[in-house]
N, CA, C and O atoms as a DFTB+ gen file, in Angstrom:
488 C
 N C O
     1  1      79.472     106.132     102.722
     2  2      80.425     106.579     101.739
     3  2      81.219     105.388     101.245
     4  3      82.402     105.313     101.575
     5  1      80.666     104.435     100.473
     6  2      81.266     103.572      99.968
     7  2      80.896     103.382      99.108
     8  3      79.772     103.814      98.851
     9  1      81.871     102.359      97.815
    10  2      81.632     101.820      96.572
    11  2      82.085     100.595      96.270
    12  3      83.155     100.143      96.678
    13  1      81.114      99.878      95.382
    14  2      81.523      98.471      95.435
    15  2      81.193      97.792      94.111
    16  3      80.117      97.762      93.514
    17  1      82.806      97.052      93.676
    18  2      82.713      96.935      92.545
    19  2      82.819      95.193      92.327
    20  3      83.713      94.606      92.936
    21  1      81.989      94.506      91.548
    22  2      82.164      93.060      91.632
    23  2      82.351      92.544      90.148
    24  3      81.861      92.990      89.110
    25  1      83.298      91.354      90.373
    26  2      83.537      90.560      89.298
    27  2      84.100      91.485      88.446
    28  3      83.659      91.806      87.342
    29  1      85.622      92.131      89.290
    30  2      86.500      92.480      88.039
    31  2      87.507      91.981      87.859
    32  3      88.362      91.864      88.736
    33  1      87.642      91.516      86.503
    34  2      88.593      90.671      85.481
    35  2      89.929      90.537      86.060
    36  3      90.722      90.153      85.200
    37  1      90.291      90.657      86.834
    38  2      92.026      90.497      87.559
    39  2      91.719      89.784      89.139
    40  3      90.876      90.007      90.008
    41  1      92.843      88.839      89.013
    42  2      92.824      88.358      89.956
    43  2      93.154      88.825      91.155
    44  3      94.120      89.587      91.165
    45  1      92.476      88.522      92.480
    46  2      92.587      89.110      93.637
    47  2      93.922      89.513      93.906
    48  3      94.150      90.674      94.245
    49  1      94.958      88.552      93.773
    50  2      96.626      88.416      94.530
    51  2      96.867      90.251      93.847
    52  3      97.066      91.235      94.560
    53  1      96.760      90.244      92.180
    54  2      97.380      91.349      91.904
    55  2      96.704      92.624      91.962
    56  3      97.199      93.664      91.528
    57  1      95.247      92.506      92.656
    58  2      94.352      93.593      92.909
    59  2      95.049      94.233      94.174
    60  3      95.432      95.394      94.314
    61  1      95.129      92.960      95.239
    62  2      95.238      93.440      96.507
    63  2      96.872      94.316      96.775
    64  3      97.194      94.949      97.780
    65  1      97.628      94.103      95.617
    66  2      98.876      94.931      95.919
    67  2      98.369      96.654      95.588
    68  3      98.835      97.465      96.389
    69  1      97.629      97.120      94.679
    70  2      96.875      98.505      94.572
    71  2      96.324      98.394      95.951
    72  3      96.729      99.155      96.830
    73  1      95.486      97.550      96.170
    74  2      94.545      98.352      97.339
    75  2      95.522      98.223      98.678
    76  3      95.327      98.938      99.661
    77  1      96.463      97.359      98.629
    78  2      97.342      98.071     100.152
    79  2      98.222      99.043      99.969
    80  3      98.917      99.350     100.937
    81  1      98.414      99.802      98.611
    82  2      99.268     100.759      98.287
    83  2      98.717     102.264      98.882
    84  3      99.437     103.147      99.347
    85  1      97.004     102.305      98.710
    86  2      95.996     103.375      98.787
    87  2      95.497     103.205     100.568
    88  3      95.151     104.226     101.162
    89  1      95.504     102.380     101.014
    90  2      94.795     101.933     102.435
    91  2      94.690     103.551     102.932
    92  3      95.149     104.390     102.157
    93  1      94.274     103.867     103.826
    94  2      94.478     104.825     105.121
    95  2      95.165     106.041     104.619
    96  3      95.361     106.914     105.464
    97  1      95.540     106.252     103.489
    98  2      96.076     107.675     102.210
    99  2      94.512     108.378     102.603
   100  3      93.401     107.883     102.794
   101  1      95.126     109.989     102.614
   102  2      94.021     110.490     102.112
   103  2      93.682     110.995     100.569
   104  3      94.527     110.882      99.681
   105  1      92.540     111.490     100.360
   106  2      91.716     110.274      98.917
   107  2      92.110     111.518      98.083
   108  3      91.436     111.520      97.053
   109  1      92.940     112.562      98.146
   110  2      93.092     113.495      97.005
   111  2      94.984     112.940      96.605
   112  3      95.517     112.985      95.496
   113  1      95.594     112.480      97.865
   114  2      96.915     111.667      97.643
   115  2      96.626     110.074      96.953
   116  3      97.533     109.495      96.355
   117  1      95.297     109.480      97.114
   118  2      95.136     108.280      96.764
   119  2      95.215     108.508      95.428
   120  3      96.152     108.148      94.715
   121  1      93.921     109.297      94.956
   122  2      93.894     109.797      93.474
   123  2      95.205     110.308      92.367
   124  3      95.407     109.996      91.193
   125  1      95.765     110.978      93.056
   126  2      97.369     111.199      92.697
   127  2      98.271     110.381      92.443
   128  3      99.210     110.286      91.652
   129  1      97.909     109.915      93.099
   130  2      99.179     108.135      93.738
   131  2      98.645     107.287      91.855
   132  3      99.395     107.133      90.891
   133  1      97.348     106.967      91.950
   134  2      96.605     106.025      91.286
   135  2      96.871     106.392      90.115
   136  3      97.212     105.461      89.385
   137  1      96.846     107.500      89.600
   138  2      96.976     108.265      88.190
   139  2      98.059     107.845      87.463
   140  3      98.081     107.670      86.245
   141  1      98.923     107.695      88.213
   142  2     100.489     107.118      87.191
   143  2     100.830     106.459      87.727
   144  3     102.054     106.448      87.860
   145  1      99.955     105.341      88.487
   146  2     100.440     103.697      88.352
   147  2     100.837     103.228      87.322
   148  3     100.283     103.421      86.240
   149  1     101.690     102.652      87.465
   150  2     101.866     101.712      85.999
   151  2     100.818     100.414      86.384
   152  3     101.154      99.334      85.897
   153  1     100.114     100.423      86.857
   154  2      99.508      99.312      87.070
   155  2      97.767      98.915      86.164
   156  3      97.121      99.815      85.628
   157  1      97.298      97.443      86.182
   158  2      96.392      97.933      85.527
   159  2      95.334      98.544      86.758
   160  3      94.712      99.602      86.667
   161  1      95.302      97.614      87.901
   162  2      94.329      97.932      88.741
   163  2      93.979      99.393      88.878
   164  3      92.871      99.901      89.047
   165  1      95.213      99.982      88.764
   166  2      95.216     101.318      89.099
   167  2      94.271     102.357      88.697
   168  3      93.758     103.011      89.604
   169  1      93.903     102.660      87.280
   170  2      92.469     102.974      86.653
   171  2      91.549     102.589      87.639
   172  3      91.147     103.437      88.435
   173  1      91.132     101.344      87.701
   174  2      89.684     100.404      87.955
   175  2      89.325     101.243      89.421
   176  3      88.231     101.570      89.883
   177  1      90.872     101.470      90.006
   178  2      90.916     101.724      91.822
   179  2      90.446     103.418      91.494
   180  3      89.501     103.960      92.067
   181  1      90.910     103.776      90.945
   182  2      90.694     105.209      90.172
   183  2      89.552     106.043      90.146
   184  3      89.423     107.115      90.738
   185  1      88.691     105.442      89.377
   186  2      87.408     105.193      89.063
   187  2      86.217     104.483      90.448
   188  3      85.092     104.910      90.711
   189  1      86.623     103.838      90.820
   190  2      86.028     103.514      92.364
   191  2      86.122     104.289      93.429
   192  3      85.292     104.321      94.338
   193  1      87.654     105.283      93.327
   194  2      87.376     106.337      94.454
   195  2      87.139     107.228      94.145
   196  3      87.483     108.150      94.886
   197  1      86.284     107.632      92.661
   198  2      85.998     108.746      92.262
   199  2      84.018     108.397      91.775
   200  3      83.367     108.971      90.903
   201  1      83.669     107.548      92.503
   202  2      82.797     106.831      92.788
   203  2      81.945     107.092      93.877
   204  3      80.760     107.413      93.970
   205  1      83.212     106.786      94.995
   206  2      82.593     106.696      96.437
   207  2      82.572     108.205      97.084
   208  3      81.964     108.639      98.062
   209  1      83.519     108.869      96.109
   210  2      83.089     110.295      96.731
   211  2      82.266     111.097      95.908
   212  3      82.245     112.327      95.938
   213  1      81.623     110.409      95.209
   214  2      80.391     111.149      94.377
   215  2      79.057     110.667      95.110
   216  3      77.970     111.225      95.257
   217  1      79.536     109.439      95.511
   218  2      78.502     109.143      96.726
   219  2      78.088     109.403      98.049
   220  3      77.012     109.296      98.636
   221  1      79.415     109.837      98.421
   222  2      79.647     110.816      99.573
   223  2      78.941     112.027      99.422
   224  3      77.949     112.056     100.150
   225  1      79.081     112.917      98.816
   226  2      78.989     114.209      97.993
   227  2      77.067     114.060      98.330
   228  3      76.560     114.869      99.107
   229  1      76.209     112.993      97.670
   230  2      75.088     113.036      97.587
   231  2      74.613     112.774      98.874
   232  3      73.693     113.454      99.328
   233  1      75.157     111.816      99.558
   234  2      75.170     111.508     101.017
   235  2      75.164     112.827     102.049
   236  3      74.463     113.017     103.044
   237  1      76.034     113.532     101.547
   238  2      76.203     115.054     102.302
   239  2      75.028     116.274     101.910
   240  3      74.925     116.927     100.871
   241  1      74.396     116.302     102.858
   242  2      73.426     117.412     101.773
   243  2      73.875     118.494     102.035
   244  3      73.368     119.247     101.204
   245  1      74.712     119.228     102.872
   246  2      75.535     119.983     103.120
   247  2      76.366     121.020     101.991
   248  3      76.407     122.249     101.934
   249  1      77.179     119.664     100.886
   250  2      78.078     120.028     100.705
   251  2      79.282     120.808     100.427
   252  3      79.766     121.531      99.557
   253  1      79.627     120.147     101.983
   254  2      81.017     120.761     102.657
   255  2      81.872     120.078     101.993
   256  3      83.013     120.514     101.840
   257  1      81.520     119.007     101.530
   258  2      82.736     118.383     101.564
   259  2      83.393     118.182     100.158
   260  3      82.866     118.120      99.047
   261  1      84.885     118.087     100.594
   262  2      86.236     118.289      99.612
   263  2      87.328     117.366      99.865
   264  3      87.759     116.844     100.893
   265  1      87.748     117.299      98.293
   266  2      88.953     115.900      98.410
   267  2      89.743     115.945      99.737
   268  3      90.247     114.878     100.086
   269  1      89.838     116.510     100.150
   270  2      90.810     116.973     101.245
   271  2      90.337     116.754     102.851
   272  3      90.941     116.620     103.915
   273  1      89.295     116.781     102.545
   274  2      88.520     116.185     103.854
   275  2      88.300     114.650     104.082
   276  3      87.984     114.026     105.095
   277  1      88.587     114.229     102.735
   278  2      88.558     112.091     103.365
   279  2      89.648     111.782     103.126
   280  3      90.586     112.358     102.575
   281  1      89.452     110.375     103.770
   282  2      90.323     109.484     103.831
   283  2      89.614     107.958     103.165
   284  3      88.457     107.569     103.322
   285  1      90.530     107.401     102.531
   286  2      90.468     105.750     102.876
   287  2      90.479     105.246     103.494
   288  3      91.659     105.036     103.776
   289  1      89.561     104.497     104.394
   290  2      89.326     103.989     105.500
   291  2      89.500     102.520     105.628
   292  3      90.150     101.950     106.505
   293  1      88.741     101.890     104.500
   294  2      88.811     100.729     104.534
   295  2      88.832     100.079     102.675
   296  3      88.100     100.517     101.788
   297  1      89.816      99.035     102.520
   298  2      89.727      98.530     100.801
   299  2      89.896      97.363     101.054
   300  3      90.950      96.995     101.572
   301  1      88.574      96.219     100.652
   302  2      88.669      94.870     100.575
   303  2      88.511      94.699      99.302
   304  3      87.705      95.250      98.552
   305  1      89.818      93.413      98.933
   306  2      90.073      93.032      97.860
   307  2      89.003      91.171      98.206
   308  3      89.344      90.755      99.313
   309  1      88.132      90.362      97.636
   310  2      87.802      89.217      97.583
   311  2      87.664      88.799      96.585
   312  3      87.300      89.509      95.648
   313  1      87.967      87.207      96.431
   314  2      87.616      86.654      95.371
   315  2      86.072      86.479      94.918
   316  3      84.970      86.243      95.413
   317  1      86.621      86.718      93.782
   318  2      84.723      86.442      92.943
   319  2      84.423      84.887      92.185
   320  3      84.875      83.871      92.713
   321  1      83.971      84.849      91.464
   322  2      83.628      83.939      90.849
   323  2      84.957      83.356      90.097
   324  3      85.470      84.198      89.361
   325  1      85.589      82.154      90.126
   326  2      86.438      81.250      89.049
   327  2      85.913      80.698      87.659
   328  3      85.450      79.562      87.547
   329  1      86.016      81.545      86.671
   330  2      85.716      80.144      85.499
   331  2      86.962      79.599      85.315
   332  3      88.079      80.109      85.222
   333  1      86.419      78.052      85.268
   334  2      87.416      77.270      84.469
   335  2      87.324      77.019      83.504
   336  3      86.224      76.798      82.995
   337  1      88.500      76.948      82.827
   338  2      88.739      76.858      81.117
   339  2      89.982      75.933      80.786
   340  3      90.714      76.029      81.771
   341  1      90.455      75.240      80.033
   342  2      91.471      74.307      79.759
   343  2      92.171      74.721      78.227
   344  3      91.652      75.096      77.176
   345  1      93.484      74.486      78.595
   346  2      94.507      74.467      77.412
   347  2      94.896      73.067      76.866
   348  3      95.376      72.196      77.592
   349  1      94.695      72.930      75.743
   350  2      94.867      71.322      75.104
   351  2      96.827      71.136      74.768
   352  3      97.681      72.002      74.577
   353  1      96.887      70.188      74.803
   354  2      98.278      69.956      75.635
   355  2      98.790      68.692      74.573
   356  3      97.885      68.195      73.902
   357  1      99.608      68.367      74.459
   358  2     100.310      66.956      73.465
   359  2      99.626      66.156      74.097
   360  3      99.335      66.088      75.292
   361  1      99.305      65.366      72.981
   362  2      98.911      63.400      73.720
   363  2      97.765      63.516      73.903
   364  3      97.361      62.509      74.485
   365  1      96.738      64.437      73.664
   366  2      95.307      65.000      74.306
   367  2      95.007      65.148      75.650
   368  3      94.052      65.128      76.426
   369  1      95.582      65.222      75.633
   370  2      95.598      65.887      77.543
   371  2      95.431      67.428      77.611
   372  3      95.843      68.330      76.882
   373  1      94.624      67.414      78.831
   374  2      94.446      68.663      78.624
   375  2      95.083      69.473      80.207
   376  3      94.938      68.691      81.146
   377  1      95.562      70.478      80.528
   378  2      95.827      72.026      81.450
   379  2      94.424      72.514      81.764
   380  3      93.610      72.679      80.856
   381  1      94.049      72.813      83.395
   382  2      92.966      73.712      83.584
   383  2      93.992      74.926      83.736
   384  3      95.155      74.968      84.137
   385  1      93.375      75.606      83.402
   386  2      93.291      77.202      83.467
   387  2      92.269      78.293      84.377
   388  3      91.230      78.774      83.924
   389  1      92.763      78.530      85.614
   390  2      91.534      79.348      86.141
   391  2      91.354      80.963      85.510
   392  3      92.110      81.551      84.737
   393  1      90.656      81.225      85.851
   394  2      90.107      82.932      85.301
   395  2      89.408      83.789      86.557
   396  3      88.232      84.147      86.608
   397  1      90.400      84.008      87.507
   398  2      89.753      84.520      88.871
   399  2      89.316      86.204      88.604
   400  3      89.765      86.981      87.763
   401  1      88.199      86.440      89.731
   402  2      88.179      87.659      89.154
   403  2      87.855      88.344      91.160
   404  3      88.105      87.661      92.152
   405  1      87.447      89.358      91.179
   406  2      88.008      89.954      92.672
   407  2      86.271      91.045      92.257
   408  3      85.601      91.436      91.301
   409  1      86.318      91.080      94.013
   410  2      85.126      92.044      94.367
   411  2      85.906      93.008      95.503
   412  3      86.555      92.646      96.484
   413  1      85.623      94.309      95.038
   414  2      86.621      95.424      95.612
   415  2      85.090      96.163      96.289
   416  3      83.999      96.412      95.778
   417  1      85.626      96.336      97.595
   418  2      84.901      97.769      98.009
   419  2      85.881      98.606      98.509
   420  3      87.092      98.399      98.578
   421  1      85.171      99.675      98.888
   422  2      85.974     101.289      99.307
   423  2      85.261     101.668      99.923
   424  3      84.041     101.624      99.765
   425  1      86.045     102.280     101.047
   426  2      84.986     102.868     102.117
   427  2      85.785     104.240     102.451
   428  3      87.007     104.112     102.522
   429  1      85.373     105.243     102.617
   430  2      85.644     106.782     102.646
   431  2      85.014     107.053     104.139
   432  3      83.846     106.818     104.450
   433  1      86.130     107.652     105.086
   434  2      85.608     108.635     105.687
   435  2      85.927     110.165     106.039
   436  3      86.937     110.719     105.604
   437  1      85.060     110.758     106.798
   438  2      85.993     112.507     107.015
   439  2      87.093     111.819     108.206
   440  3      87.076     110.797     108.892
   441  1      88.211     113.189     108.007
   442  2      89.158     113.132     108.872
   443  2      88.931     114.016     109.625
   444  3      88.824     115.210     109.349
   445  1      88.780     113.187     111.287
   446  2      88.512     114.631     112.432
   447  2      89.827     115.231     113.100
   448  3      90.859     114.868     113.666
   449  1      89.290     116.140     112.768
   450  2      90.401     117.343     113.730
   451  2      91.370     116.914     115.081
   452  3      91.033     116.934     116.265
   453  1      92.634     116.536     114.514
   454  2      93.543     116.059     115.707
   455  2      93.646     117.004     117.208
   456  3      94.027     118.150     116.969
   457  1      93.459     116.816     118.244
   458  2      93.522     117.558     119.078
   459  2      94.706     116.818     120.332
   460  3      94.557     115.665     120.738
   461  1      95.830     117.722     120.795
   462  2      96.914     117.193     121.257
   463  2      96.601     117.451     123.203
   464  3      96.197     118.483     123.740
   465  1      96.875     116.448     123.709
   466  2      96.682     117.095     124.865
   467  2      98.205     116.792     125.713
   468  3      99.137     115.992     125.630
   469  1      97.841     117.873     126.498
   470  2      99.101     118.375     127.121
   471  2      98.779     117.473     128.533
   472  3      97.633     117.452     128.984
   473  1     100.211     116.518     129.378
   474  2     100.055     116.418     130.148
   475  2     101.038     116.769     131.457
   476  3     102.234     117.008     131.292
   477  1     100.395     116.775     132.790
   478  2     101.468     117.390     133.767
   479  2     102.528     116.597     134.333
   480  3     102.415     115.448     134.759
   481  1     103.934     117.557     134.290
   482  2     104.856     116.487     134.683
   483  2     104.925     116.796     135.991
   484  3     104.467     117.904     136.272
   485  1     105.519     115.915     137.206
   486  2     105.237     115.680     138.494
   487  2     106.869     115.899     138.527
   488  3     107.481     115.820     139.592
């Protein structure tokens, strides 16, 4: 139950603040959460966990399963590929300019049934 998205246009630093916002949420609160980010990542993250549980979904031949049954388990934000590009500057000199871009996965799992155990006091 995962999805994986590479070489998208935003740099890692401001990807990885979405994906520690969603971490360990479960994925019908993630989706909620994501919807009125003001952020841009927020879409892209959007769309990726509406991804991985369509992949889930096919994965399940069952299907039992419902927003309400996963979780976010795991979201790695990495860097992708850098182009460099330059800004021309007085005197001919020139500014590099990087253009970083980030490889996101998502990983979904079910949430099992908490069970509390009772212990004896002495």
């Amino acid at each position: 139950m995962k999805a994986v998205l590479k070489n998208y246009d935003q740099s890692p630093r401001k990807t990885r603040l979405v994906a520690d916002m969603i971490r360990g949420k479960n994925l019908y609160r993630a989706l909620a959460e994501l919807h009125h980010l003001p952020k841009r990542a927020g879409a892209t993250f959007e769309k990726l966990l509406r991804s991985a549980y369509a992949n889930a979904k096919v994965k399940d031949s069952g299907g039992t399963l419902s927003l309400e049954g996963l979780y976010v388990k795991e979201v790695r934000v990495e860097s992708g590929v850098t182009l460099k590009r330059s800004q021309p500057r007085s005197r001919g000199m020139a500014n590099p300019i990087r253009r970083r871009r980030s490889h996101i996965t998502v990983t979904l799992d079910e949430q099992k049934p908490q069970t509390k155990t009772l212990e004896k006091r002495n």
